[in-house]
Biopython code that builds the backbone (N, CA, C, O; Angstrom):
import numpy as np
from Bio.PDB.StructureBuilder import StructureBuilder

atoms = [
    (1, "UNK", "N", (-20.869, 127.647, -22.754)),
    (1, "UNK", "CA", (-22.043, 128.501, -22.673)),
    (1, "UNK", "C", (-22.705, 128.563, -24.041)),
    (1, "UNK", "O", (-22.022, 128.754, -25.048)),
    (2, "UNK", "N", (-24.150, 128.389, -24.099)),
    (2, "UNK", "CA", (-24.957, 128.937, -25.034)),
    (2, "UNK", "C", (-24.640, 130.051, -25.991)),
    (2, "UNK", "O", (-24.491, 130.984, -25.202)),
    (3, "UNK", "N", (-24.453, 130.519, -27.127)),
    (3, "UNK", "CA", (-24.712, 131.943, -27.481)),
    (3, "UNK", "C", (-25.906, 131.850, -28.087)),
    (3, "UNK", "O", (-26.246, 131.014, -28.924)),
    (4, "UNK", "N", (-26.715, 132.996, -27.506)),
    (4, "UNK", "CA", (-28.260, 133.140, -27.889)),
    (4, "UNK", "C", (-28.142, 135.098, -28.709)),
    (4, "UNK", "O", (-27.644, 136.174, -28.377)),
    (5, "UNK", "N", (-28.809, 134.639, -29.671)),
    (5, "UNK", "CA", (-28.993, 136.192, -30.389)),
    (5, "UNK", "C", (-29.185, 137.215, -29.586)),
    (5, "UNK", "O", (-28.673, 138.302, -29.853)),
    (6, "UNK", "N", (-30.041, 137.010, -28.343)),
    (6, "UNK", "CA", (-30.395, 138.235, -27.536)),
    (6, "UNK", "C", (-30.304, 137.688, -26.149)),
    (6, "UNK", "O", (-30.331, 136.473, -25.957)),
    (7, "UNK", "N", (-30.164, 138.808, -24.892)),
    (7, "UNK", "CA", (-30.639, 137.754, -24.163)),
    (7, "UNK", "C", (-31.628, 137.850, -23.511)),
    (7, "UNK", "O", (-31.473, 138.024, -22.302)),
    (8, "UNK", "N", (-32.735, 137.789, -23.952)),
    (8, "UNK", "CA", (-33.752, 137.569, -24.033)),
    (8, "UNK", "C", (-34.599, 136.738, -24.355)),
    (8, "UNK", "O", (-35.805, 136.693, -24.110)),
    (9, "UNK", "N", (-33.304, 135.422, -25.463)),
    (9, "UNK", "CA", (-33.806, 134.569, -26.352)),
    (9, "UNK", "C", (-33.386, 133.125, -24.873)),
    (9, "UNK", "O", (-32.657, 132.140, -24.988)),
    (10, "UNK", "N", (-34.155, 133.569, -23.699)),
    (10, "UNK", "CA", (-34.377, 132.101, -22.978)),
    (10, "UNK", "C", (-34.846, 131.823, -23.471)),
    (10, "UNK", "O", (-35.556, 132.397, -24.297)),
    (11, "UNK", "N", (-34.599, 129.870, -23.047)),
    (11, "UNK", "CA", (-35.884, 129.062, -23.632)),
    (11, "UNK", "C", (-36.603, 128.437, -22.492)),
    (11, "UNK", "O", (-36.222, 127.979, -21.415)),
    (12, "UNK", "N", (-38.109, 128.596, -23.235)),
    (12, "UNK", "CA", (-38.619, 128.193, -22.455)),
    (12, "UNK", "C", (-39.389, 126.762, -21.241)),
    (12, "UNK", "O", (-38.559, 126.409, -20.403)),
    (13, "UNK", "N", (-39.945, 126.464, -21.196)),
    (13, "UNK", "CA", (-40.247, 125.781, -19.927)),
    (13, "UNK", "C", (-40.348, 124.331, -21.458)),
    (13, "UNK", "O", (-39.645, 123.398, -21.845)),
    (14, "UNK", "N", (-41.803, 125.041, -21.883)),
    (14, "UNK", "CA", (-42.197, 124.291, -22.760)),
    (14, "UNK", "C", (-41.509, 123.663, -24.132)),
    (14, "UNK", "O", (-41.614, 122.618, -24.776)),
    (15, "UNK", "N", (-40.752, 124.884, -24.213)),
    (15, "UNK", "CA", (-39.822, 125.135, -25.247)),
    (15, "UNK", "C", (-38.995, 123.475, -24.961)),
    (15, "UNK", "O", (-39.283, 122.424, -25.534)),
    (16, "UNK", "N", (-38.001, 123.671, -23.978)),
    (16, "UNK", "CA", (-37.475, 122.395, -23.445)),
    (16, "UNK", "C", (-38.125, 120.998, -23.207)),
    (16, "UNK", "O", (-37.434, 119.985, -23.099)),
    (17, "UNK", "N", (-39.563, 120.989, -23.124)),
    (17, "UNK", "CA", (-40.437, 119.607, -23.417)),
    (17, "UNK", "C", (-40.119, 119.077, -24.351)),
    (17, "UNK", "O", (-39.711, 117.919, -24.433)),
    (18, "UNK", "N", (-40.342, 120.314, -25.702)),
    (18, "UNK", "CA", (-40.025, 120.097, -27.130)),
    (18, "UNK", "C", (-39.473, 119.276, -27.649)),
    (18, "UNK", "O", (-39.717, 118.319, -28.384)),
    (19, "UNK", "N", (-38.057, 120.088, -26.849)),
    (19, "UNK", "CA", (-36.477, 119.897, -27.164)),
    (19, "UNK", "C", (-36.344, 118.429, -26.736)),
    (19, "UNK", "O", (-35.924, 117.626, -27.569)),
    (20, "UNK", "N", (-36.638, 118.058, -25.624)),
    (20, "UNK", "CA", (-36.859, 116.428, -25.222)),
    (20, "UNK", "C", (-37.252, 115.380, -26.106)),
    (20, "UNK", "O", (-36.807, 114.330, -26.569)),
    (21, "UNK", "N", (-38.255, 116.090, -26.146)),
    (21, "UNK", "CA", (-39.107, 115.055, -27.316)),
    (21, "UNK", "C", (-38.579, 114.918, -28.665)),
    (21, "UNK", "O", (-38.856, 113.830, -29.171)),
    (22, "UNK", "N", (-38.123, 115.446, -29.153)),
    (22, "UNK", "CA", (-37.100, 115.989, -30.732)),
    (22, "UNK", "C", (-36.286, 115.099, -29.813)),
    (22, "UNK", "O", (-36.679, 113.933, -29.760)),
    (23, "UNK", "N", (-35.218, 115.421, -29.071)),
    (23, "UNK", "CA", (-34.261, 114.143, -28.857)),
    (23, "UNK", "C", (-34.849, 113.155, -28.868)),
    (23, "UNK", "O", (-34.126, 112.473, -29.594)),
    (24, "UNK", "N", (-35.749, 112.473, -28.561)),
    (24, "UNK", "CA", (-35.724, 111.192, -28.583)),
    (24, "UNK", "C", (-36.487, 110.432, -29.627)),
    (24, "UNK", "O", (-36.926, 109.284, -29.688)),
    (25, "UNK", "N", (-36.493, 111.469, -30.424)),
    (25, "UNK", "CA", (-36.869, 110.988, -32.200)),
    (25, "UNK", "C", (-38.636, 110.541, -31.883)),
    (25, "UNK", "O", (-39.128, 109.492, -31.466)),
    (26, "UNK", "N", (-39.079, 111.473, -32.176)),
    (26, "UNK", "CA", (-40.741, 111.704, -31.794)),
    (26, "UNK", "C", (-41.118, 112.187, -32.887)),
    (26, "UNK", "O", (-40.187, 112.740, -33.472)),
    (27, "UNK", "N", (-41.845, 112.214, -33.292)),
    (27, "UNK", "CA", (-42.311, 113.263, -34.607)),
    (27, "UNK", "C", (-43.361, 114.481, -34.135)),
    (27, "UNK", "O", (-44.074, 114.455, -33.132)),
    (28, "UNK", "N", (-43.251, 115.703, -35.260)),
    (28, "UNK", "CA", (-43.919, 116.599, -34.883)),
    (28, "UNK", "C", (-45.514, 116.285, -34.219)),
    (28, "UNK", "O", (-45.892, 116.942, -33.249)),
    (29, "UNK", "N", (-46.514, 115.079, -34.927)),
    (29, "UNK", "CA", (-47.498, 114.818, -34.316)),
    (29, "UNK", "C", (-47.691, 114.493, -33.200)),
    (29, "UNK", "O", (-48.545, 114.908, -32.417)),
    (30, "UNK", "N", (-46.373, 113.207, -32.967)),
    (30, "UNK", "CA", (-46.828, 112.597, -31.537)),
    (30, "UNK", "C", (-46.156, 113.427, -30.387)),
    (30, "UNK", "O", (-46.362, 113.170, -29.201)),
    (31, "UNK", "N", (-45.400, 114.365, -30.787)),
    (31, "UNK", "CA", (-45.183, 115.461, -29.879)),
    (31, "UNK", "C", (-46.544, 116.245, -28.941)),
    (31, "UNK", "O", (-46.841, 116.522, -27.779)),
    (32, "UNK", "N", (-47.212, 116.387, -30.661)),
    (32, "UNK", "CA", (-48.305, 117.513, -30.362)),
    (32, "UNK", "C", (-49.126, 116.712, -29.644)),
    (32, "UNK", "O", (-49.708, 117.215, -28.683)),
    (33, "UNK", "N", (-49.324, 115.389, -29.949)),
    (33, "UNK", "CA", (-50.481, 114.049, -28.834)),
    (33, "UNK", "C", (-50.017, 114.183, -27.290)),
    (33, "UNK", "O", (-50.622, 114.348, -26.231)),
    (34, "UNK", "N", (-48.355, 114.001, -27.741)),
    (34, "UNK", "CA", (-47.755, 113.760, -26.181)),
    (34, "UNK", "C", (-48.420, 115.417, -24.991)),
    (34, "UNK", "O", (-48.732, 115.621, -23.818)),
    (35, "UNK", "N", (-48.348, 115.928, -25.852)),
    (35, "UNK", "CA", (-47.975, 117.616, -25.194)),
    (35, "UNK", "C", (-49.293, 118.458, -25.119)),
    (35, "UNK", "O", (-49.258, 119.529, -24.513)),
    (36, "UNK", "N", (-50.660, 117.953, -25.811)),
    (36, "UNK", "CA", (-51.767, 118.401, -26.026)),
    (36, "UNK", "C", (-51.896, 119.599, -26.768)),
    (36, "UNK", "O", (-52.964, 120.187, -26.930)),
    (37, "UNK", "N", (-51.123, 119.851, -27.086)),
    (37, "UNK", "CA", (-50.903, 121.052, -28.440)),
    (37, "UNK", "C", (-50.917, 120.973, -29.884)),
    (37, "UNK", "O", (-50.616, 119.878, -30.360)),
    (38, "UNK", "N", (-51.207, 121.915, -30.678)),
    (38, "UNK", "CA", (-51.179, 121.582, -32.168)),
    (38, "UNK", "C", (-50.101, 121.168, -32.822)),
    (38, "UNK", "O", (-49.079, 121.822, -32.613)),
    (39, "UNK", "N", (-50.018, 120.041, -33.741)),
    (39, "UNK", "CA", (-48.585, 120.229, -35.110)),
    (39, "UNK", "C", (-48.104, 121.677, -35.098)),
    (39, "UNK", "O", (-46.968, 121.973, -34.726)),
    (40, "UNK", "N", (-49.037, 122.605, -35.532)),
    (40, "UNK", "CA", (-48.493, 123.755, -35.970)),
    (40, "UNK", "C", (-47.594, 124.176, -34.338)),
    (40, "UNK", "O", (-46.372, 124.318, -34.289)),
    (41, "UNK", "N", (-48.389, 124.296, -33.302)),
    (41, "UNK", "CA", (-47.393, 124.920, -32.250)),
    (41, "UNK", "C", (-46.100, 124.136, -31.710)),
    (41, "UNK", "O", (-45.145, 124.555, -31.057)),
    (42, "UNK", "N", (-46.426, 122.718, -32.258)),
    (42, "UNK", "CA", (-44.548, 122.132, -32.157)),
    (42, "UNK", "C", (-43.753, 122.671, -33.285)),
    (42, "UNK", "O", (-42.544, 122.542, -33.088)),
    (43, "UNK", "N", (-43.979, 123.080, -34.099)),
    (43, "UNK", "CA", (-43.208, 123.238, -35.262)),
    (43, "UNK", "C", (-43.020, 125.338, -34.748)),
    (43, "UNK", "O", (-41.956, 125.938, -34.900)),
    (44, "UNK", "N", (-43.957, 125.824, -34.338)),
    (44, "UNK", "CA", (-43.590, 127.069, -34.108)),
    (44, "UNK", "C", (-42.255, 127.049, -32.940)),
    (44, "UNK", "O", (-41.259, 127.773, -32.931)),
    (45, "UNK", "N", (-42.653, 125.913, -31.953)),
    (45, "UNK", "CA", (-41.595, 125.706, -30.817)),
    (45, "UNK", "C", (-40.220, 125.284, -31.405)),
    (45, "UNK", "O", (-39.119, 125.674, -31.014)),
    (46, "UNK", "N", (-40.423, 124.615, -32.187)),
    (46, "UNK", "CA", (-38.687, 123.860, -32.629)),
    (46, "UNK", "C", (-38.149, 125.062, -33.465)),
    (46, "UNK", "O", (-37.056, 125.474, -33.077)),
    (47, "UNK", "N", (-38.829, 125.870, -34.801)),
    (47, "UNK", "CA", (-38.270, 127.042, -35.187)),
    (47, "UNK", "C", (-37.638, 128.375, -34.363)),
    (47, "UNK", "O", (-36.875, 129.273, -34.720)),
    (48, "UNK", "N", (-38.382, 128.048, -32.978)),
    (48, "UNK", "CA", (-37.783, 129.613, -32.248)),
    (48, "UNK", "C", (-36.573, 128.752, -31.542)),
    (48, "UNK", "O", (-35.683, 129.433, -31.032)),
    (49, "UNK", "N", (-36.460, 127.443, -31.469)),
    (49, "UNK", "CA", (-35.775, 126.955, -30.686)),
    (49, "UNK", "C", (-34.206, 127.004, -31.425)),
    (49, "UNK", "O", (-33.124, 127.462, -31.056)),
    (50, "UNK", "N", (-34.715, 126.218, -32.779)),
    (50, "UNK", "CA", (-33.764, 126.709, -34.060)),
    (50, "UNK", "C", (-33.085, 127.539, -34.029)),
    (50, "UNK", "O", (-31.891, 127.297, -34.208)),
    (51, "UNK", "N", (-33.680, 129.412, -33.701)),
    (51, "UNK", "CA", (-33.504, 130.521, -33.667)),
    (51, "UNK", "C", (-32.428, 130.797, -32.243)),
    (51, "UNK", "O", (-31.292, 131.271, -32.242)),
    (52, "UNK", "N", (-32.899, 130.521, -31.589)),
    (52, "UNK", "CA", (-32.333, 130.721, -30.317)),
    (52, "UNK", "C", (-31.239, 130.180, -29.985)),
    (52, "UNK", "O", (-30.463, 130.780, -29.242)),
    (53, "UNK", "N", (-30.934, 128.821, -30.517)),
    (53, "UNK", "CA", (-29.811, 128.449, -30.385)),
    (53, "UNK", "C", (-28.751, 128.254, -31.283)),
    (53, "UNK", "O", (-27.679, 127.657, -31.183)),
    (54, "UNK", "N", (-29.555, 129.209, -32.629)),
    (54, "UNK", "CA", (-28.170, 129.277, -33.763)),
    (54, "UNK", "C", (-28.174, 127.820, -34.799)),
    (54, "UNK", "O", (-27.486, 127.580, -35.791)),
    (55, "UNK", "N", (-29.374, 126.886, -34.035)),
    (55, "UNK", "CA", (-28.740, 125.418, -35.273)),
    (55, "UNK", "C", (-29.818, 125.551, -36.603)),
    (55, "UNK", "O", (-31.012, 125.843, -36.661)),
    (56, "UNK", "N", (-28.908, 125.227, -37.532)),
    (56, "UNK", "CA", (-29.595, 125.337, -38.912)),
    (56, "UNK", "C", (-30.505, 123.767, -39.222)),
    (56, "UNK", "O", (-30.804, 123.446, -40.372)),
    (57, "UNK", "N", (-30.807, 123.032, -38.193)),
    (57, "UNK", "CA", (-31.875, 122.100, -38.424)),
    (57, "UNK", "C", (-31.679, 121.593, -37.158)),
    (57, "UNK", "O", (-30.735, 121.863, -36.414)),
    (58, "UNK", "N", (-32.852, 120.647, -36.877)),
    (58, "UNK", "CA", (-33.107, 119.903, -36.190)),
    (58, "UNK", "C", (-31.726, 118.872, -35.441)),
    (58, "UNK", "O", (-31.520, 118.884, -34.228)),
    (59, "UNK", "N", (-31.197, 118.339, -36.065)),
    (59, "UNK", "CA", (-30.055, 117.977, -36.046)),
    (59, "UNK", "C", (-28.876, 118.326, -35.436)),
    (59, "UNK", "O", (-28.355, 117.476, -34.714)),
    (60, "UNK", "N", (-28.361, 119.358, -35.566)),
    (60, "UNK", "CA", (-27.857, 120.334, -35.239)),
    (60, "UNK", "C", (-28.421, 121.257, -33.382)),
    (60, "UNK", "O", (-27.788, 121.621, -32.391)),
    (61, "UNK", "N", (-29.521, 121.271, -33.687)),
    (61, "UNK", "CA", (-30.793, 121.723, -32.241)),
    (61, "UNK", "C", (-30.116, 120.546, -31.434)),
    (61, "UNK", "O", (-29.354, 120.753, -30.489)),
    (62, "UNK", "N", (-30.365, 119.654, -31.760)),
    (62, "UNK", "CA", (-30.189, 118.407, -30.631)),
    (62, "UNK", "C", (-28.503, 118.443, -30.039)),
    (62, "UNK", "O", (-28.181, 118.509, -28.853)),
    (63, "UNK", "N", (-27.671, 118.387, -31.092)),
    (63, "UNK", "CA", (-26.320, 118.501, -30.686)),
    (63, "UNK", "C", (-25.999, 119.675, -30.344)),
    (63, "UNK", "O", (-24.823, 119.882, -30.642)),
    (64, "UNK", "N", (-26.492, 120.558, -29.852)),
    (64, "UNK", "CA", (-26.176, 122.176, -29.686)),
    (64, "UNK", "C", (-26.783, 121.250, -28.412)),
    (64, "UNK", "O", (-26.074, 120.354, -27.953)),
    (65, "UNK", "N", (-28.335, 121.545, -27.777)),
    (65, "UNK", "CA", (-28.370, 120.851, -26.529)),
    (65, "UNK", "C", (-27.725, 120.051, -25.732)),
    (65, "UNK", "O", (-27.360, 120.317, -24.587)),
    (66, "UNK", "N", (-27.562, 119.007, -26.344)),
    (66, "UNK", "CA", (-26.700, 117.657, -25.648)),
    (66, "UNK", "C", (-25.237, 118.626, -25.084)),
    (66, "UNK", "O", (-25.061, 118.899, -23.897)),
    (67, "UNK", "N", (-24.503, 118.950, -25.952)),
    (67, "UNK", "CA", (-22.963, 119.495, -25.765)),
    (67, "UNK", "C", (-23.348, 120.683, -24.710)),
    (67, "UNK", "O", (-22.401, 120.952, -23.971)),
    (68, "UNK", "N", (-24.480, 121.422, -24.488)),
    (68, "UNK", "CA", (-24.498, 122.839, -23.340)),
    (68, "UNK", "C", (-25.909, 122.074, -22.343)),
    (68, "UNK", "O", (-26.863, 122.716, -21.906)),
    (69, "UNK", "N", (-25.615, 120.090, -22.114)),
    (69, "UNK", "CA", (-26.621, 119.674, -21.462)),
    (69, "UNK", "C", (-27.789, 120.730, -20.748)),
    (69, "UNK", "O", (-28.006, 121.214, -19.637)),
    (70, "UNK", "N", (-28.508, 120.766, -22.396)),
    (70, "UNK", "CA", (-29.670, 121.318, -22.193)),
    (70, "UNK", "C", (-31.192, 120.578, -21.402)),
    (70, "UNK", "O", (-32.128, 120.974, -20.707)),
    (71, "UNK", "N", (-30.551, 118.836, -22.240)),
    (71, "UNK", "CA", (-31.220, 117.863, -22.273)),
    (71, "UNK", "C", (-30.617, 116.598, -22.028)),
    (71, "UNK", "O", (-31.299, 115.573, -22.057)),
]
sb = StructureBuilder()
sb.init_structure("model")
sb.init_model(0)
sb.init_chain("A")
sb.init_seg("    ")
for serial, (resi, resn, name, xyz) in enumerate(atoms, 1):
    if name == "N":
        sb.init_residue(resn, " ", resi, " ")
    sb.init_atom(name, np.array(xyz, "f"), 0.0, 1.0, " ", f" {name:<3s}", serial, name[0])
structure = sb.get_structure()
């Protein structure tokens, strides 16, 4: 199981697009191309995602997912 700070800290729909895209080694831009959203709102998405699931980088985000097949 996940431990999330609150539980409240689901993630979301979009949140998990994100998270996809970060796995498969995308960069913050072509995220934001893929997803029609700004740089800035992928980077707001991967920080709460950060948050939510406790990993201290990107890196970490992905292997926290994979191991509680988030993704």
């Amino acid at each position: 199981m996940v431990k999330m700070k609150k539980k409240s800290d689901t993630i979301t729909n979009r949140e998990l697009e994100v998270l996809k895209l970060v796995a498969k080694g995308y960069t913050t831009k072509e995220i934001g191309s893929i997803l029609s959203i700004a740089s800035t709102t992928v980077k707001t998405h991967r920080n709460t995602l950060r948050s939510k699931l406790c990993a201290k980088n990107c890196i970490e985000l992905v292997y926290i997912a994979t191991k509680y097949n988030l993704i």
